[in-house]
C-alpha positions in Angstrom: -0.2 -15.6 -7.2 -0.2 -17.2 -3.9 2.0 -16.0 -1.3 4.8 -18.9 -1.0 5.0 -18.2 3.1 1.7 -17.4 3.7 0.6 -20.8 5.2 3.4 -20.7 7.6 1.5 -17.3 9.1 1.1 -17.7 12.8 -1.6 -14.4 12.6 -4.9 -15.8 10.4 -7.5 -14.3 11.8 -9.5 -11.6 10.3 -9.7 -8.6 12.4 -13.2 -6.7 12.4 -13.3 -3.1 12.9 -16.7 -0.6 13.0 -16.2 0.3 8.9 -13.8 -2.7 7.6 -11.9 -6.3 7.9 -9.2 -7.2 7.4 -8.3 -10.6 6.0 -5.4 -13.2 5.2 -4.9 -12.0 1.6 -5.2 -14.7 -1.4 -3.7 -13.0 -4.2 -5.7 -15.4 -6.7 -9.0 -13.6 -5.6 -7.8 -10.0 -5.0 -5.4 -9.1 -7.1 -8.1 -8.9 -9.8 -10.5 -6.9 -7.5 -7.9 -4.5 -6.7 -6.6 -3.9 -9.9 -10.6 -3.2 -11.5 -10.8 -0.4 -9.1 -6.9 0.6 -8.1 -6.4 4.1 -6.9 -5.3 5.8 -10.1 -2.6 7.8 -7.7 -1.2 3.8 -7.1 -1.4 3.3 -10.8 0.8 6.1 -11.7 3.6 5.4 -8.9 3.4 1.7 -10.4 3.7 2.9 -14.2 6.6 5.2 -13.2 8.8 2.3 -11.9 8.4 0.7 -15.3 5.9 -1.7 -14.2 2.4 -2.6 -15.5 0.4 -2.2 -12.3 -1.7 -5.9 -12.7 2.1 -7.0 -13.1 3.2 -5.5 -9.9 0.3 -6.4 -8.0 0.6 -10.1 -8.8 4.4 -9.9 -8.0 3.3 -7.9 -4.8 1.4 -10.9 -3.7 3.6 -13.4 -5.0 6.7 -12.1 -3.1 5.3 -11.2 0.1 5.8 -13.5 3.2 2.3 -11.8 5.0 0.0 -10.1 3.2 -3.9 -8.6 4.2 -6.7 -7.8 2.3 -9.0 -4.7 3.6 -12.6 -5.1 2.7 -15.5 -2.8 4.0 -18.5 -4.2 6.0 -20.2 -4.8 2.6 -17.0 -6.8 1.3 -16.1 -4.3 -1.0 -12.6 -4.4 -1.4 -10.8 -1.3 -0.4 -7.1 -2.6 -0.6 -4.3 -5.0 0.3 -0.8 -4.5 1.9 2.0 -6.7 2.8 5.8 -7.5 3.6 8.3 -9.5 1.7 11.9 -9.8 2.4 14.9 -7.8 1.1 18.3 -8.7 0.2 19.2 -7.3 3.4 19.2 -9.4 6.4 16.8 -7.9 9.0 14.9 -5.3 6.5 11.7 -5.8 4.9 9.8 -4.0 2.2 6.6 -3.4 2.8 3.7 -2.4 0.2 0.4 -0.8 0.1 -1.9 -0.5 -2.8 -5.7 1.1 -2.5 -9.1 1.5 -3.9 -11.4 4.6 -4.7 -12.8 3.2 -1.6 -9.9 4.2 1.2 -11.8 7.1 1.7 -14.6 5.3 3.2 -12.2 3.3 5.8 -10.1 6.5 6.5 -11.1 6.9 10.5 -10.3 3.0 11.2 -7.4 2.9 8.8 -5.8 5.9 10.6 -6.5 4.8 14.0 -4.9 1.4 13.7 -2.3 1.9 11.0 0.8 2.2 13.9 -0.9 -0.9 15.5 -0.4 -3.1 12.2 2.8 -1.1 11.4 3.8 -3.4 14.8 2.6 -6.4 13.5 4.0 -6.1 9.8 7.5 -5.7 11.2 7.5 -8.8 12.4 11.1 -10.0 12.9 12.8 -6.9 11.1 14.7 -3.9 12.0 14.1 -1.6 9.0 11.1 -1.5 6.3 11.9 0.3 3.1 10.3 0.8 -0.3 10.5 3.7 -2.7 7.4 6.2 -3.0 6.2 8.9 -5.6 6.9 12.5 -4.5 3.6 13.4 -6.1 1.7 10.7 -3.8 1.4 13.2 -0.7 -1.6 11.6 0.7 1.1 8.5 0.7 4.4 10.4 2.0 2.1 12.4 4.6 1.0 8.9 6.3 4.2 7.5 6.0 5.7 10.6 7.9 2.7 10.3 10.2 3.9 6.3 11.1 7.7 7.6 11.4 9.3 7.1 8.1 12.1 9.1 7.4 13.0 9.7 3.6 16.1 9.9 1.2 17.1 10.7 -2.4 17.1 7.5 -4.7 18.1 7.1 -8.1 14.7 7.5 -9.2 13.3 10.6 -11.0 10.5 11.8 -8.5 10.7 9.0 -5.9 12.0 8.9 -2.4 13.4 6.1 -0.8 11.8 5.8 2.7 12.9 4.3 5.9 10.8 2.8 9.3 12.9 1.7 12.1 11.7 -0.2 14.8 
């Protein structure tokens, strides 16, 4: 479950904020943390793709070239994001999974959401991934950070766009 590019990351500090951290991930460690207490909203959008969500979280770590974990001051974990490259040259998918705990990290997670938008870009152009249509705390936030979003070929997804 470790993240084949992670090493190479030239960004491995941990960033401290007033409520949370955020660290390198290691996908050994939190994928089973995050899956014990995974947003039941993340669950669902998972089990709609076809996917068994432990599944897709290991794969989530396992493909992604950067990926973070969010802890709060206590070091409970609250969730983990990353990026991992598409077929498509110069457009990354990027991913987002939660705890029950979000809620608790919602002022810092807001206010510095567009700043690590920035940094998960990176070298690409375009970040896409699918979301649930029922996930409008999700699709809100995404709109919020620029996203614009498109019919897919998936019942009650929509396929959304970020461009630099």
């Amino acid at each position: 479950m470790y993240m084949e590019d992670q090493n190479d990351m030239e960004d491995e500090e941990t960033y401290m904020y007033p409520d949370c951290r955020i660290d390198p991930a290691n996908g050994y460690f939190d994928a089973p943390l995050l899956y014990e207490d995974m947003r039941a909203m993340d669950m669902l959008e998972i089990i709609g793709l076809g996917k068994h969500p432990r599944h897709a979280l290991e794969e989530s770590y396992k493909v992604s070239t950067h990926a973070w974990t969010i802890l709060t001051s206590e070091h409970r974990m609250v969730g983990s994001f990353g990026i991992a490259k598409s077929d498509q040259e110069n457009v990354g998918v990027p991913w987002l999974l939660g705890t029950h705990r979000m809620h608790l990290i919602k002022k810092s997670f807001l206010k510095h959401s567009r700043e690590w938008l920035k940094r998960v870009f990176g070298d690409y152009e375009v970040l896409t991934n699918v979301v649930m249509e029922r996930n409008e705390l999700s699709m809100r936030w995404l709109k919020w950070l620029g996203a614009s979003f498109h019919d897919c070929t998936i019942d009650g997804y929509k396929q959304f766009y970020i461009y630099k």
